[in-house]
N, CA and C atoms as a LAMMPS dump frame, in Angstrom:
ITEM: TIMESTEP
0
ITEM: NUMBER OF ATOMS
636
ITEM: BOX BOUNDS ff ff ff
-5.0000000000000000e+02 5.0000000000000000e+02
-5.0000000000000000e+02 5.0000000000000000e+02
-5.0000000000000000e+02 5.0000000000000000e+02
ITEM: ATOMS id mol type element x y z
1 1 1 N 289.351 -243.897 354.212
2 1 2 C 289.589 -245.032 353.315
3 1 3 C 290.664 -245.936 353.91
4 2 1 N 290.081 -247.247 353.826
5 2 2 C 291.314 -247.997 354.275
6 2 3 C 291.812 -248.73 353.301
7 3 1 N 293.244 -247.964 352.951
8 3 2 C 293.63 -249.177 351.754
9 3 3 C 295.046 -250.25 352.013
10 4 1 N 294.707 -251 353.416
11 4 2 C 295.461 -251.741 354.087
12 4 3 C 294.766 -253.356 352.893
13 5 1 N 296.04 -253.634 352.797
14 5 2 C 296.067 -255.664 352.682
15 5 3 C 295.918 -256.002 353.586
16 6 1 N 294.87 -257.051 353.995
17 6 2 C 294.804 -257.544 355.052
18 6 3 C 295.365 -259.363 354.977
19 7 1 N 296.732 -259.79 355.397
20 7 2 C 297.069 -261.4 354.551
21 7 3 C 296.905 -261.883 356.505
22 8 1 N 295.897 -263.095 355.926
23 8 2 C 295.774 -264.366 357.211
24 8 3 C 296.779 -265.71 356.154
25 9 1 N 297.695 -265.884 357.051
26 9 2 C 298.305 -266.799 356.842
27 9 3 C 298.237 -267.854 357.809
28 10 1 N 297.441 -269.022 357.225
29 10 2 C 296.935 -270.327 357.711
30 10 3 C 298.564 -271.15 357.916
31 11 1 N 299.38 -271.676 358.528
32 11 2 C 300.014 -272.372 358.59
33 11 3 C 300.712 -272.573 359.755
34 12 1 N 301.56 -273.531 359.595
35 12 2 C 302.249 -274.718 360.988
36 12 3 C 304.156 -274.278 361.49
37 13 1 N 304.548 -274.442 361.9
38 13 2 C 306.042 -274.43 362.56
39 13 3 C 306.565 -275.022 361.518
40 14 1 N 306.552 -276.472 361.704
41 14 2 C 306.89 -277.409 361.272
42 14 3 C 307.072 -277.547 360.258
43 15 1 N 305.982 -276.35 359.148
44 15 2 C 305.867 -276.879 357.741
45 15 3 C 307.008 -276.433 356.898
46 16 1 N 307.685 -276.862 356.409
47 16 2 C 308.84 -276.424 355.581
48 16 3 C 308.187 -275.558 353.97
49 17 1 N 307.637 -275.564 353.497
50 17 2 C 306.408 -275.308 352.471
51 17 3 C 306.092 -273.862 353.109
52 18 1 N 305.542 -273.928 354.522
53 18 2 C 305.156 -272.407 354.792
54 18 3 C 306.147 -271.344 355.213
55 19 1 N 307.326 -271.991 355.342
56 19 2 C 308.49 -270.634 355.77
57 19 3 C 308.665 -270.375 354.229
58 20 1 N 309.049 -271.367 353.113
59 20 2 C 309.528 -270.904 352.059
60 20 3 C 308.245 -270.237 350.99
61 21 1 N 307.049 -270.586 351.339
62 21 2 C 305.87 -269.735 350.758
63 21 3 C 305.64 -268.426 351.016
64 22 1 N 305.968 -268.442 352.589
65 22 2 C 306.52 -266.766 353.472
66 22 3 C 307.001 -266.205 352.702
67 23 1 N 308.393 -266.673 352.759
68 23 2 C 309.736 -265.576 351.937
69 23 3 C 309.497 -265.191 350.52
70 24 1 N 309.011 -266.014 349.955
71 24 2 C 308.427 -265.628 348.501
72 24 3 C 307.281 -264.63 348.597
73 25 1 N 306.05 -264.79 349.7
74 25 2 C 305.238 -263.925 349.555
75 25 3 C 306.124 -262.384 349.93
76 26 1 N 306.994 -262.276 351.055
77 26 2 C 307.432 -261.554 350.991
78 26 3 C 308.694 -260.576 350.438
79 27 1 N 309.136 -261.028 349.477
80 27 2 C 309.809 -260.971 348.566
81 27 3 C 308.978 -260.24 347.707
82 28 1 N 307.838 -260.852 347.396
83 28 2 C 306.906 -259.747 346.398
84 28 3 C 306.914 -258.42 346.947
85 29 1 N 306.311 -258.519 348.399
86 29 2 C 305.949 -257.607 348.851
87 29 3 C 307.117 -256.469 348.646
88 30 1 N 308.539 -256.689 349.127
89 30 2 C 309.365 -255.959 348.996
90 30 3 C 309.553 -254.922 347.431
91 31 1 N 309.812 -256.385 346.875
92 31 2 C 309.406 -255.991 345.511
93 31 3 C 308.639 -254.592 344.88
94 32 1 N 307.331 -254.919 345.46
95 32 2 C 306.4 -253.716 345.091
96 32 3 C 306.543 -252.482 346.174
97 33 1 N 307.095 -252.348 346.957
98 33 2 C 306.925 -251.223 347.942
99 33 3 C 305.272 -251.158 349.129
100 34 1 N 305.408 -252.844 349.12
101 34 2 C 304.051 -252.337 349.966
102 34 3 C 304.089 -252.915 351.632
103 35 1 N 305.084 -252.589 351.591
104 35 2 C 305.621 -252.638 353.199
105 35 3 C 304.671 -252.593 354.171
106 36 1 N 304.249 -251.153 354.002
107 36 2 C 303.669 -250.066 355
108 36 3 C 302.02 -250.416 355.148
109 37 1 N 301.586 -250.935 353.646
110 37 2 C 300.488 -251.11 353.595
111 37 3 C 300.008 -252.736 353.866
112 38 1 N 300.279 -253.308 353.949
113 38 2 C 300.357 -254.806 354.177
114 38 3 C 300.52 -255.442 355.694
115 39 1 N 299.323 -256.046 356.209
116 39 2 C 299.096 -256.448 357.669
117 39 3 C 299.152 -258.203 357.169
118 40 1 N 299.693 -258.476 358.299
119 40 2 C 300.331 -259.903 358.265
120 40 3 C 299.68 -260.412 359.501
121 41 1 N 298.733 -261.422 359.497
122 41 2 C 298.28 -262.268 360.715
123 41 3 C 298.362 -263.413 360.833
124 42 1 N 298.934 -264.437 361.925
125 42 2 C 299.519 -265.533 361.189
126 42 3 C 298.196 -266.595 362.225
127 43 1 N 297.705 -267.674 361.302
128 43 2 C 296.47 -268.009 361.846
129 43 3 C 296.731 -269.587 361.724
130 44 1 N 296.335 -270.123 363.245
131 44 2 C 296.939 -271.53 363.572
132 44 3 C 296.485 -272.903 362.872
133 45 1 N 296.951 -273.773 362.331
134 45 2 C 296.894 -275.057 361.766
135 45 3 C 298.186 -275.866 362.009
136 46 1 N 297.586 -276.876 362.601
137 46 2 C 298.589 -278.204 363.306
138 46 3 C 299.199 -279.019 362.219
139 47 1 N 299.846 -279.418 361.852
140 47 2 C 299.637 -280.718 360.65
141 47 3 C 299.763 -282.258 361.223
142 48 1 N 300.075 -282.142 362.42
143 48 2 C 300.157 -283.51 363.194
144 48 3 C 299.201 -283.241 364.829
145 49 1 N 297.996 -282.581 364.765
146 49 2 C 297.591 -282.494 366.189
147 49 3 C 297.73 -284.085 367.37
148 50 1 N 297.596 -284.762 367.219
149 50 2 C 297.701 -285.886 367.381
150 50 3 C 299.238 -286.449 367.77
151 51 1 N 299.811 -285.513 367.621
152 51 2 C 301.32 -285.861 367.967
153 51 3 C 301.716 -286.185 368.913
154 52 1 N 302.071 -287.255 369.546
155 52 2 C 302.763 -287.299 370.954
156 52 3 C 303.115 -286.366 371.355
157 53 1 N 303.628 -285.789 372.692
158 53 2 C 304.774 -285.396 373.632
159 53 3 C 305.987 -286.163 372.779
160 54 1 N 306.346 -287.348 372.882
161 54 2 C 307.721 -287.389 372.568
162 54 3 C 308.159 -286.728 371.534
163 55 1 N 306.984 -286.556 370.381
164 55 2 C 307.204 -285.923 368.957
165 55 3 C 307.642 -288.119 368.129
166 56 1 N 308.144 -287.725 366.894
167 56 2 C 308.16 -289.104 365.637
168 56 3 C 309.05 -288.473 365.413
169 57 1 N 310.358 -289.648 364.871
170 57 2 C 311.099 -289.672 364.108
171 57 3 C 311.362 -289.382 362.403
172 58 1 N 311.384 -288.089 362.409
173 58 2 C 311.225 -287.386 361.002
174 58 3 C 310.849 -288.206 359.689
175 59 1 N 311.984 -289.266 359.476
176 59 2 C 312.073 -290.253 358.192
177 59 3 C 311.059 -291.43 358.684
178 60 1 N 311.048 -291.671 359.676
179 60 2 C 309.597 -293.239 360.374
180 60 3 C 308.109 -292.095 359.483
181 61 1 N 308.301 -290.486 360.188
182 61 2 C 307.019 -289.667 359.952
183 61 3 C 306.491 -289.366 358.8
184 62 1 N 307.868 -289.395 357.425
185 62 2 C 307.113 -289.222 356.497
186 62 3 C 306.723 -290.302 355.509
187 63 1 N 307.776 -291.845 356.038
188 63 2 C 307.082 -293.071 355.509
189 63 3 C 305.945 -292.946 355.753
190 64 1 N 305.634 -293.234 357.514
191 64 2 C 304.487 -293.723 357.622
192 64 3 C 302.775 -292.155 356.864
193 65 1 N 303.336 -291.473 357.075
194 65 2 C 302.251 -290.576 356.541
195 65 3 C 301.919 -290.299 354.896
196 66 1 N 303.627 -290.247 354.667
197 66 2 C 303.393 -289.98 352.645
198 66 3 C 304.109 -290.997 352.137
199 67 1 N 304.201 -292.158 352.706
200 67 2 C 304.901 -293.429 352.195
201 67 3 C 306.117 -292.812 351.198
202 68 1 N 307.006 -291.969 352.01
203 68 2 C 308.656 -291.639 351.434
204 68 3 C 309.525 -292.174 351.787
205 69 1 N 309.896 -293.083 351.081
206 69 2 C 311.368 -293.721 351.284
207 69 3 C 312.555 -292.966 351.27
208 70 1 N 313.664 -293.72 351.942
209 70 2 C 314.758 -292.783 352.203
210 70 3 C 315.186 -292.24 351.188
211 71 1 N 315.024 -292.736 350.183
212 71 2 C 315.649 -291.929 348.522
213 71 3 C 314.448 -290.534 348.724
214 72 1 N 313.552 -291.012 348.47
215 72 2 C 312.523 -289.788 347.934
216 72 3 C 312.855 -288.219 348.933
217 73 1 N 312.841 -289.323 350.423
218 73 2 C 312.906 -288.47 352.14
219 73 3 C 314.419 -287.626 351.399
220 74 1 N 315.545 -287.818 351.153
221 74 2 C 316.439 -287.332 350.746
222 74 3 C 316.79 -286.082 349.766
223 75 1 N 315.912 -286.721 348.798
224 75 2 C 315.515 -286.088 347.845
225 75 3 C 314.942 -284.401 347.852
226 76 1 N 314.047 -284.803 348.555
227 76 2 C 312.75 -283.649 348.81
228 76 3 C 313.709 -282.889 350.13
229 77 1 N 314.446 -283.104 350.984
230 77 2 C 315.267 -282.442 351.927
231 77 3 C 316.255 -281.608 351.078
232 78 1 N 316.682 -281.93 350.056
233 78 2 C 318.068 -281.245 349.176
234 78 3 C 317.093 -280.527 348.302
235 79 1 N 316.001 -280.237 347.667
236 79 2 C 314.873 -279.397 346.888
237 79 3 C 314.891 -278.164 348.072
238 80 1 N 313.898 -278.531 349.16
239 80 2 C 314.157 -277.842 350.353
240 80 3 C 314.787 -276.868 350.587
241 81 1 N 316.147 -277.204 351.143
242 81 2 C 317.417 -276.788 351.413
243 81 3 C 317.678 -275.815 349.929
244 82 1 N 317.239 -276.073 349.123
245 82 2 C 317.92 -275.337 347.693
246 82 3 C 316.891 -274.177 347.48
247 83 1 N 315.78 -274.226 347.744
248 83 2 C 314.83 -273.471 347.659
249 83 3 C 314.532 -272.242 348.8
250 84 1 N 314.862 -272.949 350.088
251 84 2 C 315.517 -271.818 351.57
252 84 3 C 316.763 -271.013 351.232
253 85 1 N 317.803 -271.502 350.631
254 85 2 C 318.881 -271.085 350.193
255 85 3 C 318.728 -269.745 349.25
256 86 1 N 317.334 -269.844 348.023
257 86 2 C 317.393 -269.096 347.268
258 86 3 C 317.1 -267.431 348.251
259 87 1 N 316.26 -267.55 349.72
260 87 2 C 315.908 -266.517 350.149
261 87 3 C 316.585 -266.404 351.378
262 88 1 N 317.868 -267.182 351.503
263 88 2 C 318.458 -266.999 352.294
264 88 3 C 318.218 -267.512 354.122
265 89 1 N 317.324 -268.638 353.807
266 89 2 C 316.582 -269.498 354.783
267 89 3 C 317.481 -270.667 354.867
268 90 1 N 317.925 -271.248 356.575
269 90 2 C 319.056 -272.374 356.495
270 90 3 C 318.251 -273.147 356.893
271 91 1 N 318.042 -274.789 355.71
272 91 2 C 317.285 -275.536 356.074
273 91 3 C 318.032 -276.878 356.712
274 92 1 N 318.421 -277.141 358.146
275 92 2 C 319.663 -277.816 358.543
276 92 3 C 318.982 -279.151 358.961
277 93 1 N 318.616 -280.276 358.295
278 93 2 C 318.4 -281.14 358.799
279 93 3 C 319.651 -281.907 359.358
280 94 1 N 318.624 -282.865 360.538
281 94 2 C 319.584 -283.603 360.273
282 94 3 C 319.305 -285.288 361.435
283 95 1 N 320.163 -286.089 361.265
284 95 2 C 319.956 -287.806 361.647
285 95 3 C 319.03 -287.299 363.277
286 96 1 N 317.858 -288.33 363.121
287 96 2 C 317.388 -287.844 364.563
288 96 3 C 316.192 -287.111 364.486
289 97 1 N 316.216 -286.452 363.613
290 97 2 C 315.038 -285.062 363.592
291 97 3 C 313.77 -285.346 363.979
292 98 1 N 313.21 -284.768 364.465
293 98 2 C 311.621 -285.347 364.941
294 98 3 C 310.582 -284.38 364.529
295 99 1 N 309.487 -284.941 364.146
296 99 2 C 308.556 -283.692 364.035
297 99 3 C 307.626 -284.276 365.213
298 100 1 N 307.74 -282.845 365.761
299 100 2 C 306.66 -282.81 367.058
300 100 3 C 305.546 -282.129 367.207
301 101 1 N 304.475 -281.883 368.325
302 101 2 C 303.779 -281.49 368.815
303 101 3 C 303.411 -279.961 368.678
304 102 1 N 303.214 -279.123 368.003
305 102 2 C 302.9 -277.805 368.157
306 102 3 C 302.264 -276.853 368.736
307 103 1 N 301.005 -277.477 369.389
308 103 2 C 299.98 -276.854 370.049
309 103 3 C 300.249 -275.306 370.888
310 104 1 N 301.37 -275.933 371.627
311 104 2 C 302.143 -275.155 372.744
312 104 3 C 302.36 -273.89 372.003
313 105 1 N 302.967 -274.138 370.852
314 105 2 C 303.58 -273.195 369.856
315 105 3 C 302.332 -272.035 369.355
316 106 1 N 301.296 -272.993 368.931
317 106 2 C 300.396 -271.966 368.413
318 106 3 C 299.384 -270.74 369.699
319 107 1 N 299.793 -271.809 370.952
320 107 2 C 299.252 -270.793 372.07
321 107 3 C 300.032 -269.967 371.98
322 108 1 N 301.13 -269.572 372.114
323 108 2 C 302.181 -268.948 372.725
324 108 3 C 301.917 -267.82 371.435
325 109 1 N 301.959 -267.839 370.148
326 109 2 C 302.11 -267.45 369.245
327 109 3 C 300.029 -266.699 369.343
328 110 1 N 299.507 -266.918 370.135
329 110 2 C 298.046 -266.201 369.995
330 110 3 C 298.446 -265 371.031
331 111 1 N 299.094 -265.671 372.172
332 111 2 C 299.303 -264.777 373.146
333 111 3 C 300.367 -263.098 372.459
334 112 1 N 301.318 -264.403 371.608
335 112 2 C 301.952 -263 370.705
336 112 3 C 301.675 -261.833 370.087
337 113 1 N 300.497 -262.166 369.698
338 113 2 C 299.717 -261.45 368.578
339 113 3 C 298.778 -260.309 369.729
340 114 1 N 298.406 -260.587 370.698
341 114 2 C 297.731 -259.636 371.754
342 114 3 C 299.004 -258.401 372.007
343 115 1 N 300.402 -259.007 371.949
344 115 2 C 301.314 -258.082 372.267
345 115 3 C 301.814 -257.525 371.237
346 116 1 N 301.422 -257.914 369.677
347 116 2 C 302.21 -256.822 368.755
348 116 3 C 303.799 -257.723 368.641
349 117 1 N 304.059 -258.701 368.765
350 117 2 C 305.12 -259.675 368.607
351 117 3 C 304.662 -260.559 368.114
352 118 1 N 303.974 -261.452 367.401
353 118 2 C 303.105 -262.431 366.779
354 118 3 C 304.125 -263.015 365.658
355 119 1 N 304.202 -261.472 364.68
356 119 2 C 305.249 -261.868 363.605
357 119 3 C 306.576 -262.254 363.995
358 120 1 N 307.099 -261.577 364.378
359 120 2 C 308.895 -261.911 365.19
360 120 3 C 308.371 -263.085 365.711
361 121 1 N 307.835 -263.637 367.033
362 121 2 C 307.718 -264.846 367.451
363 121 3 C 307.88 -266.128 366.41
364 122 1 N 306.816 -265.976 365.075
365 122 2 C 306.634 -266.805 364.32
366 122 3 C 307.781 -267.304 363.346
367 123 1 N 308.688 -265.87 363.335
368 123 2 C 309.737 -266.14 362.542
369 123 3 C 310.788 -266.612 363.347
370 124 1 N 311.092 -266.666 364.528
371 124 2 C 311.963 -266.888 365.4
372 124 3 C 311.682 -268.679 365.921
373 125 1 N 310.097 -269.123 365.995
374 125 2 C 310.041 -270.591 365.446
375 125 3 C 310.483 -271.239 364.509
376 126 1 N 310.038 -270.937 363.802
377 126 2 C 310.951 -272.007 361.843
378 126 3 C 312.39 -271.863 362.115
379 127 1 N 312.903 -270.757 362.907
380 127 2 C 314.506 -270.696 362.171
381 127 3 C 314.912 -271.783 363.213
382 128 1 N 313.848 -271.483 364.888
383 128 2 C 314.763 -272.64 365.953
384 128 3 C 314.727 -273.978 365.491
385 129 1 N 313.268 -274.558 364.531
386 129 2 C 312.924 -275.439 364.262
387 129 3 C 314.03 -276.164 362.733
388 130 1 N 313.601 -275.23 361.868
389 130 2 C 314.43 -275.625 360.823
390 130 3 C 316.02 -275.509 360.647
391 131 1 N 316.708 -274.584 361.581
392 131 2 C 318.141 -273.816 361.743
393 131 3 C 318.545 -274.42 362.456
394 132 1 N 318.297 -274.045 363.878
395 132 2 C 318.392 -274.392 364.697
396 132 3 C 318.974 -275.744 365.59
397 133 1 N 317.895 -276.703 365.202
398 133 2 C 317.291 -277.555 365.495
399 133 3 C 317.035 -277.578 366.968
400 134 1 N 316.436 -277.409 367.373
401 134 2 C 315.242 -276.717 368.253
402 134 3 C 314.206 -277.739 368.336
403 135 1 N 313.936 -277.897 369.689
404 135 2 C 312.623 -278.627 369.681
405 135 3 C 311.769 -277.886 370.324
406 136 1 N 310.249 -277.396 369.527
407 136 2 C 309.787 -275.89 369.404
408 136 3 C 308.337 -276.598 370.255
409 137 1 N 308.495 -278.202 370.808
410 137 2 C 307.382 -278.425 371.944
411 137 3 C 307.725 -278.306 373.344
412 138 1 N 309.112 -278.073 373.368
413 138 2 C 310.065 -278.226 375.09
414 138 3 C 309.254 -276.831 375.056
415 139 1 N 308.627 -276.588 376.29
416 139 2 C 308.235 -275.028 377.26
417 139 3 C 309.399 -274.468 377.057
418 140 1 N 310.397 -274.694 377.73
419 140 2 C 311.399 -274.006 378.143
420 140 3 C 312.135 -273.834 377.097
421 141 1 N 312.043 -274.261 375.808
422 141 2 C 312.809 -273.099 374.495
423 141 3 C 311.666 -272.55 374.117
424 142 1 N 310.573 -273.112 374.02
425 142 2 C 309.467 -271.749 373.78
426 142 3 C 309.659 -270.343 374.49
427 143 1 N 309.188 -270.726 375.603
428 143 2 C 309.857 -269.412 376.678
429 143 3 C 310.969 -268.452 376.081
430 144 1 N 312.108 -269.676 376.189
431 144 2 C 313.181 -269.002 375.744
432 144 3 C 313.253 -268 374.379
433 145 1 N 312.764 -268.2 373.267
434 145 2 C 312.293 -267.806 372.187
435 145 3 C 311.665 -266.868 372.478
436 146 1 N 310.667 -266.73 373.374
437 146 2 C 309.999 -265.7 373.5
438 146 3 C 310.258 -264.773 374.156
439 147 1 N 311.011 -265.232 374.725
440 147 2 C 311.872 -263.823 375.722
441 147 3 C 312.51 -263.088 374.09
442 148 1 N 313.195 -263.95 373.458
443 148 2 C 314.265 -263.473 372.242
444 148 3 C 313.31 -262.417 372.005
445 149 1 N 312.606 -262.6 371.306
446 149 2 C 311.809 -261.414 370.865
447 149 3 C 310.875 -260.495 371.465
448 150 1 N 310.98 -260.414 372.946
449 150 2 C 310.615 -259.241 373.531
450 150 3 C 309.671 -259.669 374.484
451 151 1 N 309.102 -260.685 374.698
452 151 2 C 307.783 -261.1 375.637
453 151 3 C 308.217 -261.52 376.851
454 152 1 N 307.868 -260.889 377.784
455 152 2 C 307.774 -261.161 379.348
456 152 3 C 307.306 -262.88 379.027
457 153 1 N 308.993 -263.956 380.143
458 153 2 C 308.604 -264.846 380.291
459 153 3 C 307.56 -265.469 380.904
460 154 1 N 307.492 -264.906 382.247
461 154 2 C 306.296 -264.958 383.123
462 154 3 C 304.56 -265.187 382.674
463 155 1 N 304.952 -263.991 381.646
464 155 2 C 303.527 -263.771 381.262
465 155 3 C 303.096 -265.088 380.457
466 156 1 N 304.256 -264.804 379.23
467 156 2 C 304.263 -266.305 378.118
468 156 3 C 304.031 -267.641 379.057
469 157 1 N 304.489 -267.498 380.153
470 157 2 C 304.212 -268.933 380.577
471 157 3 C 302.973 -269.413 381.237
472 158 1 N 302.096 -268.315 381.641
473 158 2 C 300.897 -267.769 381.845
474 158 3 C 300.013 -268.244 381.057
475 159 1 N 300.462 -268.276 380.087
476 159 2 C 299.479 -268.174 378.521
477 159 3 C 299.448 -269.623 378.409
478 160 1 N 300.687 -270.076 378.192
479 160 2 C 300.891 -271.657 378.002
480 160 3 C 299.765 -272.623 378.787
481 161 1 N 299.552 -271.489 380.156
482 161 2 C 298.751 -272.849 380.943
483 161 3 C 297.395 -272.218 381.081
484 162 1 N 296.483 -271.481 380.129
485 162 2 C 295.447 -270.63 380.114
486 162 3 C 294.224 -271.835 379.22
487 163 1 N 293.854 -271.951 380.119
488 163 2 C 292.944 -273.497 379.075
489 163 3 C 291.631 -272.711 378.105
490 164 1 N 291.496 -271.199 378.548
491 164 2 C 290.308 -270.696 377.614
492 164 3 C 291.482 -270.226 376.289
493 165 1 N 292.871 -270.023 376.654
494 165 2 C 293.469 -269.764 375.402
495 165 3 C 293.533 -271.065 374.298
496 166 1 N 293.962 -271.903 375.182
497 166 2 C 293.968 -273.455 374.387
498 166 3 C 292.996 -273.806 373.475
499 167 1 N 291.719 -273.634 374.199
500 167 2 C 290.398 -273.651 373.594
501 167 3 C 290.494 -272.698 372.365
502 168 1 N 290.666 -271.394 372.522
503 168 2 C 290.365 -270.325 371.644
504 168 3 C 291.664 -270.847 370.425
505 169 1 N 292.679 -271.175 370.541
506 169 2 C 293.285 -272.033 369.279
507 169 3 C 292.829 -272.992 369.052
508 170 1 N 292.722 -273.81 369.371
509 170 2 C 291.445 -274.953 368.559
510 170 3 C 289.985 -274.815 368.423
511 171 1 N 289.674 -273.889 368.614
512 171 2 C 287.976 -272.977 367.812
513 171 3 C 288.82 -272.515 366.17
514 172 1 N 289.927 -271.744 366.273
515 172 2 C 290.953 -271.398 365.376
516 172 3 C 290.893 -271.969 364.509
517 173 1 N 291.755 -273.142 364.785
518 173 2 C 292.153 -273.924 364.286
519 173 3 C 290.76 -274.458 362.63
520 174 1 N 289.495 -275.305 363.939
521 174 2 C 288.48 -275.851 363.677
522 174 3 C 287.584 -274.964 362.512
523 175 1 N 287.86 -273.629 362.912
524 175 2 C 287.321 -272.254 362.103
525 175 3 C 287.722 -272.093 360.711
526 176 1 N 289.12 -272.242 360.556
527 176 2 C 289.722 -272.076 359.181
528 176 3 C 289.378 -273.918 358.656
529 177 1 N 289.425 -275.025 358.98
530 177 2 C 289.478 -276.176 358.678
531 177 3 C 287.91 -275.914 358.024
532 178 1 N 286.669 -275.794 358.481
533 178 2 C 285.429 -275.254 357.813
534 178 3 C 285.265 -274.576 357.183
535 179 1 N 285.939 -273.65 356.931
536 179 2 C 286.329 -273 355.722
537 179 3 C 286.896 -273.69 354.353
538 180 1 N 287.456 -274.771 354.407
539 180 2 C 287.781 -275.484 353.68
540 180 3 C 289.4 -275.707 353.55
541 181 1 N 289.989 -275.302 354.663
542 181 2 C 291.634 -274.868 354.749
543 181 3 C 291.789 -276.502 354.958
544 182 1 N 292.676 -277.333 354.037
545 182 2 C 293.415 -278.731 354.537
546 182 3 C 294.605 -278.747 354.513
547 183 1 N 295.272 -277.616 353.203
548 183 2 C 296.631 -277.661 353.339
549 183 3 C 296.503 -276.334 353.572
550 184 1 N 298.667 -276.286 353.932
551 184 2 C 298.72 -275.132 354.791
552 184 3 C 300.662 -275.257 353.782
553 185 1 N 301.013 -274.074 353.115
554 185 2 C 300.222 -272.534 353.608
555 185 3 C 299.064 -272.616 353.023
556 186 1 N 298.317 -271.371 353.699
557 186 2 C 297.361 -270.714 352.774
558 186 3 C 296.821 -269.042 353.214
559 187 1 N 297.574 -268.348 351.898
560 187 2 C 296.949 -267.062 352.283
561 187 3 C 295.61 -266.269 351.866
562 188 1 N 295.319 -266.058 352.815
563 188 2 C 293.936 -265.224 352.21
564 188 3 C 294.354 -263.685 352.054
565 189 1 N 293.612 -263.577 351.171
566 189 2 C 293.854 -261.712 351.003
567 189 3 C 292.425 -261.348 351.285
568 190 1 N 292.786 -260.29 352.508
569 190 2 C 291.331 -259.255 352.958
570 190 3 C 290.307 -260.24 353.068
571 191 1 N 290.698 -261.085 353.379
572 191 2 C 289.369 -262.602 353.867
573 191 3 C 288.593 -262.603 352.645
574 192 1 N 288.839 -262.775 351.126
575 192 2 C 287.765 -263 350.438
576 192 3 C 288.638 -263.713 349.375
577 193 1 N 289.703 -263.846 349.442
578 193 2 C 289.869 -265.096 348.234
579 193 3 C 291.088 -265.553 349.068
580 194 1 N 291.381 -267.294 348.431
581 194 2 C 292.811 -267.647 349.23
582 194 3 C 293.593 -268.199 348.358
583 195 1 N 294.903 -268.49 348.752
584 195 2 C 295.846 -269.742 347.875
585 195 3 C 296.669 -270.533 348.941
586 196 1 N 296.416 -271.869 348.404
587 196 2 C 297.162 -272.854 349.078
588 196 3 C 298.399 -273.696 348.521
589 197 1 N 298.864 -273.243 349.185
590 197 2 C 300.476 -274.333 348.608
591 197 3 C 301.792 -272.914 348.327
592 198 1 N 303.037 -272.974 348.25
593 198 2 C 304.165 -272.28 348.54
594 198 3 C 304.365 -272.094 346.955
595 199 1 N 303.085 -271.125 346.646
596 199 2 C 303.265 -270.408 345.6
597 199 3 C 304.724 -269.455 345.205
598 200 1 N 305.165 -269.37 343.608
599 200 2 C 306.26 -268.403 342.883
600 200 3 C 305.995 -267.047 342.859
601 201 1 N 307.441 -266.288 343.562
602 201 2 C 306.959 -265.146 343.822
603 201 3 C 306.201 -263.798 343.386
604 202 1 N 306.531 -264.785 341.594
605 202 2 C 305.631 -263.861 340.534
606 202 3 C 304.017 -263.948 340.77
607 203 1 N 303.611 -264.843 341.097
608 203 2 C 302.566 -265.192 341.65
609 203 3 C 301.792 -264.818 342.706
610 204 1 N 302.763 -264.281 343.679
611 204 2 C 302.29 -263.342 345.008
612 204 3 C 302.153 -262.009 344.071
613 205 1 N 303.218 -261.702 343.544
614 205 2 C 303.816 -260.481 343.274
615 205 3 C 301.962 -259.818 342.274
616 206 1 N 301.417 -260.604 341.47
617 206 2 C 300.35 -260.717 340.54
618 206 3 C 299.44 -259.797 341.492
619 207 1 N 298.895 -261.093 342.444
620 207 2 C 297.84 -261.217 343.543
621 207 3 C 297.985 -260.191 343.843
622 208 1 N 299.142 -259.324 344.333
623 208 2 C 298.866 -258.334 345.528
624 208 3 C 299.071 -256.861 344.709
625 209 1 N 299.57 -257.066 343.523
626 209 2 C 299.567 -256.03 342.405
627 209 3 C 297.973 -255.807 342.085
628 210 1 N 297.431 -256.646 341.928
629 210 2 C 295.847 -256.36 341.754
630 210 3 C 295.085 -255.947 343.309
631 211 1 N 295.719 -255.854 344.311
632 211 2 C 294.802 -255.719 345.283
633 211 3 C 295.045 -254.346 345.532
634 212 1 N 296.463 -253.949 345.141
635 212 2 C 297.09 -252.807 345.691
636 212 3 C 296.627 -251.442 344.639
């Protein structure tokens, strides 16, 4: 009998929504004692594929995409920050910030997952990205990152320039988007039902009480 959870978590680096949907999902988890039983796969979606190399200027990125003015842009950064805070997540913006390019990120992070480092990698992105401030499209803090958590640089850099891996994240990618995935997070439980958006932890806590 296998009575493993199986959670695909659809989401981006970048997304501020999916680190703090994380910590809440896992917060339940703690919650209930289902540590041991609970498999975590973290499954790639871009929210800007289209992104330059240089990466956009954070506040230009979310005018021009969700028409937020600097009040609103402000606003929604201090919600943020208050909501990372509750799980102990440092959300450090700041003048300058760019949201960039990820691609790199989600290779590196497939290659992870072949080694049993997938999760650490993923969590060790958001914090360079959101903590940090980290720019999580430079190679060379990817690398760096990935050494942090245990991966032969060499190899990681291997991966970076593997064009059937590239491919195989955007089949990924394209795979969950046909499925009907637009926003991100989104977890599926045991691939047969999902939720999208940085659900309350009573809310994970429900979901996985009925699965368990």
């Amino acid at each position: 009998m296998n009575d493993k959870i199986k959670l695909d978590i659809v989401s981006d680096v970048v997304c501020p929504w999916c680190i703090i949907g994380y910590k809440r999902l896992q917060a339940a988890i703690d919650e209930l004692g289902l540590q041991q039983r609970v498999e975590i796969e973290w499954q790639p979606f871009e929210l800007n594929p289209e992104m330059p190399a240089e990466g956009e200027e954070l506040r230009a990125h979310v005018l021009r995409k969700y028409g937020a003015q600097r009040e609103d842009s402000d606003k929604a950064r201090e919600n943020i920050r208050a909501l990372g805070a509750e799980y102990d997540f440092v959300f450090d913006y700041f003048d300058g910030m760019k949201i960039v390019n990820t691609r790199d990120a989600h290779v590196l992070l497939d290659f992870a997952h072949e080694q049993g480092l997938q999760h650490a990698l993923k969590q060790r992105l958001f914090a360079a990205f959101f903590t940090e401030q980290k720019d999580v499209s430079d190679r060379a803090i990817l690398l760096a990152e990935a050494q942090r958590v245990g991966l032969v640089p060499e190899a990681a850099a291997l991966a970076l320039n593997d064009t059937q891996r590239q491919q195989r994240v955007i089949q990924l990618e394209k795979q969950w988007q046909q499925q009907g995935i637009s926003g991100v997070p989104t977890v599926i439980f045991n691939r047969s039902s999902a939720m999208t958006g940085a659900h309350p932890q009573s809310t994970y806590k429900e979901v996985l009480r009925e699965l368990a």
